[in-house]
N, C-alpha and C positions, 0 to 999 in steps of 0.2 A: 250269522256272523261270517261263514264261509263266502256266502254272497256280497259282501259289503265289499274283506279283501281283495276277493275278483274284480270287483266293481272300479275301487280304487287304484288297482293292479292297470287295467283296461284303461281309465281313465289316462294315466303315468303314460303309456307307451302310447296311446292316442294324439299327448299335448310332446312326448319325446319327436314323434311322427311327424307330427304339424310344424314342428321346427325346424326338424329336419330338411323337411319338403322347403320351408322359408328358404331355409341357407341356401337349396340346391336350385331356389328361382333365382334366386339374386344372382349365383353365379353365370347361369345361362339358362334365359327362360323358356318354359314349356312350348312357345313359337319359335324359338328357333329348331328344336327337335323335330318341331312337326313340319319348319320349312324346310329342314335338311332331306326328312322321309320325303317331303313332295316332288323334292328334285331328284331324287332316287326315282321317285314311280316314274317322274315326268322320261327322266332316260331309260329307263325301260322301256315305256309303251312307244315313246317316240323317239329312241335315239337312234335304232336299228331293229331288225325282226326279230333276234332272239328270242324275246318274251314270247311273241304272236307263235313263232314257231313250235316252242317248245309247250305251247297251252295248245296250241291244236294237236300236240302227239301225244300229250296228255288226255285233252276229253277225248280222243279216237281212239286210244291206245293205239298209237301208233310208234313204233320204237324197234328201231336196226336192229338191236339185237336182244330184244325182249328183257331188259335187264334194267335197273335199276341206275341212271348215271355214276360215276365213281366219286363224284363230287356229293353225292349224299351219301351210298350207300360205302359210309366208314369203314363197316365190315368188311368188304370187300375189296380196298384199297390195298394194293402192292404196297410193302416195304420200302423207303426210300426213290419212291416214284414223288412226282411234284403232288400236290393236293392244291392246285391252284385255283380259285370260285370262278364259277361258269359266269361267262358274263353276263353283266344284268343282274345278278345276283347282288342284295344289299352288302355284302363286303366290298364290293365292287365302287372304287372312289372316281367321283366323275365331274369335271373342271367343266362347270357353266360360265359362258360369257358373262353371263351379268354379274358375276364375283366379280368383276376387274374393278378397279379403285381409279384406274385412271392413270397409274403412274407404269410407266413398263417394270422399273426393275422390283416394283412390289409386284407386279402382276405377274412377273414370272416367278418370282422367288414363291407365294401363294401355287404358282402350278406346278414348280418341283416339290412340294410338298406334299400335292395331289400323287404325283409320282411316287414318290419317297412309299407313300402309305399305301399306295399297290402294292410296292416292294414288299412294305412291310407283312402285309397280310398275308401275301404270294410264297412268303419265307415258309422251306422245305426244309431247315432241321435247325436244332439246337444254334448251332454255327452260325448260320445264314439270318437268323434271327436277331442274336445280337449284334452282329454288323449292321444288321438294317436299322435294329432302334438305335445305336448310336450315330447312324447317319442321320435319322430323321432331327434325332435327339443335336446333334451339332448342328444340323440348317437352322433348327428351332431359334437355338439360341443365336446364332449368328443374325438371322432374319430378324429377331425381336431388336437385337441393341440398334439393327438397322430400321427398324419403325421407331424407334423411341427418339433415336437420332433425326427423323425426320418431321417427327413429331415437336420437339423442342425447337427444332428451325423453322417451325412453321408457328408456331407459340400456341399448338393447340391445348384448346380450354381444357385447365384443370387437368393438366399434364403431371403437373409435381405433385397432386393428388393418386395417382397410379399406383 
């Protein structure tokens, strides 16, 4: 009897799972996650030597001051010093050419946002935090009524659908 309920139990959070996963494709699909990590790796390996650098002080141990970077090791991070990610590091937001759309003023509005979301990560306290999400948070919005707006004058399909 015990096994049935489990059974049925497993099943429930299974088909909950599966749904779940449904809504979270449709919102933005499992290729876009994995073309965003690629353009991550892609500037790492090829955007500058950070990465190369920091993997050959790694396999050689090689390292100025035998220590641990401050960018990982939490523990060891000053009070009120920045905690800013090393670059190259996946926090690290990084504006590829081939985003551009074509139009300038999207194109840049798209690269203050790249911006904005350095800021945002780069945020050193409580303060500095919420200033930065309501900067991003006001481009956002200002930037959307400005695509929607261009969108409509351009009569793209299945706009009023949105």
């Amino acid at each position: 009897m015990l096994m049935l309920v489990i059974t049925r139990h497993c099943k429930k959070c299974l088909n909950e799972k599966a749904k779940t996963r449904c809504y979270d494709e449709s919102l933005k699909a499992l290729a876009a996650y994995r073309k965003f990590e690629l353009t991550q790796m892609y500037a790492n390996f090829y955007g500058n030597e950070d990465y190369h650098n920091a993997r050959k002080r790694f396999v050689y141990k090689i390292n100025d001051d035998n220590k641990t970077p401050e960018n990982i090791a939490i523990h060891r991070q000053k009070k009120g010093l920045p905690k800013k990610p090393s670059s190259g590091s996946m926090y690290h937001f990084v504006w590829q050419d081939y985003y551009q759309m074509g139009d300038d003023l999207v194109d840049s509005q798209h690269k203050d946002i790249f911006m904005l979301a350095d800021q945002l990560v780069s945020s050193i306290n409580r303060e500095e935090l919420i200033r930065n999400i309501q900067m991003i948070y006001q481009h956002v919005k200002e930037h959307f009524s400005a695509e929607e707006e261009l969108m409509e004058k351009s009569g793209f399909r299945n706009y009023k659908d949105m």
